[in-house]
N, C-alpha and C positions, 0 to 999 in steps of 0.2 A: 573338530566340533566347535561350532563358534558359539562363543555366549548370547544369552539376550543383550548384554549390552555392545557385544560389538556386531550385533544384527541393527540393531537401534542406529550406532554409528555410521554404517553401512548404508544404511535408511536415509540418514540427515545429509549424506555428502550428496549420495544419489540424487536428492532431490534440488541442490544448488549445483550440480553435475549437467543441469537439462540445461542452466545460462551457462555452461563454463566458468562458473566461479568457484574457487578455492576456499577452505573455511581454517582459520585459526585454531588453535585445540578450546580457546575460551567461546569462540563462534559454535564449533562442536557442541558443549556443554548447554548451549544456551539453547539450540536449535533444536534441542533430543525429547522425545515425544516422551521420556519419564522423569522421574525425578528422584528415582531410588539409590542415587549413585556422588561422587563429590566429582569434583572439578578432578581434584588430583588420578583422583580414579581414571577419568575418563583417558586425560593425558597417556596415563600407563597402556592403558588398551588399546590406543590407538600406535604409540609404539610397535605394542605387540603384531597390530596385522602388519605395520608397516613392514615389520620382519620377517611377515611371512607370504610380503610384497601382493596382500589383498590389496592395500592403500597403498598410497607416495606421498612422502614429502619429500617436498622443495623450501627450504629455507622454512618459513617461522608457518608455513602454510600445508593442509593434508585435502589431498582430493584420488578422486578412482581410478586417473589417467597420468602417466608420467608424462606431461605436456609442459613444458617451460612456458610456453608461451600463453598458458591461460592465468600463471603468475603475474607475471609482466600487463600481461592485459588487466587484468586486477589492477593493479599497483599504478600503474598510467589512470584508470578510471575512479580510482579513489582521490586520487590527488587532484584528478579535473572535476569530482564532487566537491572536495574542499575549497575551490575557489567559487563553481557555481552556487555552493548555499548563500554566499554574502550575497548574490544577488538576488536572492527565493525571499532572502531573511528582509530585503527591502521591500521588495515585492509585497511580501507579505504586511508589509504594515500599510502600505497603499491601499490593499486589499480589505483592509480591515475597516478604513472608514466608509468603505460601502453602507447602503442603509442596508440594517437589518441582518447583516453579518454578525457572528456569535462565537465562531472559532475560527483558526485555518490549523490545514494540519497538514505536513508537505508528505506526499505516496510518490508511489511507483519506484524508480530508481534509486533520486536522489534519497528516498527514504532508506534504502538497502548500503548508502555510504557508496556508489557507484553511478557515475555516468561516463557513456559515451559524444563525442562531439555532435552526434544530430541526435541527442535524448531530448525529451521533453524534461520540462519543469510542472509534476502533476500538486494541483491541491486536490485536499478534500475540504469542505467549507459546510460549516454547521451555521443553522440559518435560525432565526427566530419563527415561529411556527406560523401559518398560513400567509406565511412571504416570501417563502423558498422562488418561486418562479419571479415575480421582482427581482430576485434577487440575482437570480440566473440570468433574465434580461438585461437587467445594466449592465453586470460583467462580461455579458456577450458584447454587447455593443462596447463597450468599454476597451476589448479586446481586437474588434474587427475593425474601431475605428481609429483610436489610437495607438496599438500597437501592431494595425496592418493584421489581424489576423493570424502574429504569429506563435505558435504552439513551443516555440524551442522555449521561451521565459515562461510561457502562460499557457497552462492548458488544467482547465477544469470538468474532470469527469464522474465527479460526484456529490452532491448536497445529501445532505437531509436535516431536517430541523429538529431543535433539541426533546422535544416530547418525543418523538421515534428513534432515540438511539441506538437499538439494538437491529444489529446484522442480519438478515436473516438466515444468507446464505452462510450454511456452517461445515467447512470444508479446509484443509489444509493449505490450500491457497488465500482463501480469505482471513484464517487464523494470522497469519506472515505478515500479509496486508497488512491488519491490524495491529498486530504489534510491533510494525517497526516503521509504522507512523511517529512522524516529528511532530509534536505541537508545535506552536509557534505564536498564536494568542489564545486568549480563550481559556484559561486556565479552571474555571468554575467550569464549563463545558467539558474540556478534556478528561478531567475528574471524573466527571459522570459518563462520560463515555464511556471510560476504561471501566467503570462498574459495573455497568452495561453489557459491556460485551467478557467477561471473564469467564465467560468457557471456552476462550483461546487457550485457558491452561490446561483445557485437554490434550489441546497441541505442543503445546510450549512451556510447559511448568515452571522453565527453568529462567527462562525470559523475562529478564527486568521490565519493570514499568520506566518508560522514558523520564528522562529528568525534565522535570517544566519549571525548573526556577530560572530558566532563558525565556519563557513565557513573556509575553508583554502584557499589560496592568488589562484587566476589562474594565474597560474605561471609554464610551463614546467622546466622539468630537460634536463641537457644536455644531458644525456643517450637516454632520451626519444625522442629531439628535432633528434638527430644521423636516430634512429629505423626508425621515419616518415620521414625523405629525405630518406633513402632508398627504402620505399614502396611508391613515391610519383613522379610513374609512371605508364609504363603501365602495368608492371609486378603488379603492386601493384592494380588496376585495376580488372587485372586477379585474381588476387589472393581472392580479395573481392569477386568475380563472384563463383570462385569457390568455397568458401568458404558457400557461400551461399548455393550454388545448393547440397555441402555433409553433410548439418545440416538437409537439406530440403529433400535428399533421406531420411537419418536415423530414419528422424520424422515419414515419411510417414509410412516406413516399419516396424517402433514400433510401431504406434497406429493407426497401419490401422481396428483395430472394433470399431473407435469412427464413430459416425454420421457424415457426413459432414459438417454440419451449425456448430453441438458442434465442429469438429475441425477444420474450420477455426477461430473460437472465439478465443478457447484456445492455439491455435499456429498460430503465425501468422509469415510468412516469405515473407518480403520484403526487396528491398535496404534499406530502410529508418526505419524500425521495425522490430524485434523478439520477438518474446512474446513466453514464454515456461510454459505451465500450465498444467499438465497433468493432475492433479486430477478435472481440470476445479472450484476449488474453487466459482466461480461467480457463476454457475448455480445453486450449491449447496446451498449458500446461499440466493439467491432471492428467487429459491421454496421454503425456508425453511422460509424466510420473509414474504411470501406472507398465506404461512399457519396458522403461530403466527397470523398474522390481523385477518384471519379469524376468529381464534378460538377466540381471544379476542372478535372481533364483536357480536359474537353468546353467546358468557357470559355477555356482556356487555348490549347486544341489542342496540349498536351503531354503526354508521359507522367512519371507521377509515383510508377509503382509500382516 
């Protein structure tokens, strides 16, 4: 008979199971959808399936599959995250004298302490409010013309600006999103973001708040402060308007055989949000979540939802 908490643990490998990623016993602890338990606790219970070869470990790491090689792949793609952030962490100050930028906050991978050689480098970028699309314009071109368009350093898939920080979508993939987001400037923002969105702790209770004393000063440039008095009219306005309305033709006319419901999800364009997801990542992984429970339920003969 397995406990709640090792149905819980069972749960959190499952769900870094669907990448082949391995979790530490302190990655465990952090990842567990309660908070009624310690650390040392958790250690012990995870032992205990291991003993009763539910789980494996491999050296300092517990996952569902006795697979060495989803170790190693770990451990190769953490050490090639550690050298990619020094270039995210330049990047991003590049990034910042944009006009009308507010935060950057590094997602997707590199956020998760993992890449692979042809991963993206994803921001998320908090925008002062009705400039978001300025602000996605310049970056675009900024992107397609001086850096060739390429997504492996640069790839920006989502804004919103600081009056709309809250999530909408609230789900186990977007909780994770969330909390293991890097800041990286923006520290007055970040703050409020993280307030913002703290019903991650439905998910994740146990999940530290990111350190931002590596945060850079919010502090405009004079180049930058120049850029925002000239667009901070009606031209500028306009320009936002329009800006809007020819990301929002483009999308439309490139991914017009997605379903409707799937693309409002995965694209969203408003004043205050852009979200660029083609590949719809989310849906991907929740079917894919939902399938792991199952199968474990059905080997297990437990319920694990």
């Amino acid at each position: 008979m397995l406990s709640p908490l090792a149905k819980n643990i069972i749960k959190t490998l499952a769900y870094y199971d669907i990448f082949s990623y391995p979790l530490k016993a302190d990655e465990v602890y952090q990842n567990l959808p309660v908070n009624h338990c310690s650390s040392a606790e958790v250690e012990n219970e995870l032992e205990y399936l291991c003993q009763g070869n539910l789980l494996f470990r491999i050296n300092d790491f517990y996952l569902l599959q006795n697979n060495h090689e989803f170790v190693k792949r770990r451990i190769e793609g953490n050490r090639l995250c550690d050298r990619r952030l020094k270039s995210a962490f330049r990047m991003s100050k590049l990034i910042s004298k944009f006009p009308f930028v507010r935060a950057i906050l590094l997602s997707g991978s590199i956020s998760k302490g993992f890449m692979e050689k042809d991963s993206d480098v994803d921001y998320f970028i908090i925008t002062k409010p009705g400039r978001l699309w300025i602000t996605k314009l310049f970056l675009t071109l900024f992107k397609k013309v001086i850096l060739l368009n390429s997504r492996r350093v640069f790839c920006i898939n989502y804004y919103i600006d600081y009056e709309h920080l809250e999530i909408d979508e609230k789900n186990v993939f977007t909780a994770t999103e969330i909390v293991t987001l890097i800041p990286v400037f923006g520290k007055k923002c970040y703050d409020e973001f993280y307030e913002k969105n703290i019903w991650v702790k439905n998910y994740f209770p146990n999940f530290p708040k990111r350190n931002n004393r590596m945060i850079d000063k919010d502090s405009e440039s004079r180049l930058q402060k120049i850029f925002e008095r000239i667009f901070e009219n009606r031209f500028g306005n306009w320009l936002d308007d329009y800006a809007m309305n020819l990301f929002s033709h483009t999308i439309k006319r490139k991914f017009r055989y997605f379903d409707k419901n799937d693309f409002d999800l995965a694209f969203k364009t408003t004043k205050c949000e852009s979200k660029y997801h083609p590949k719809f990542f989310q849906k991907k992984v929740l079917i894919s979540f939902d399938e792991k429970l199952n199968q474990l339920q059905q080997s297990l003969k437990v319920s694990l939802m």
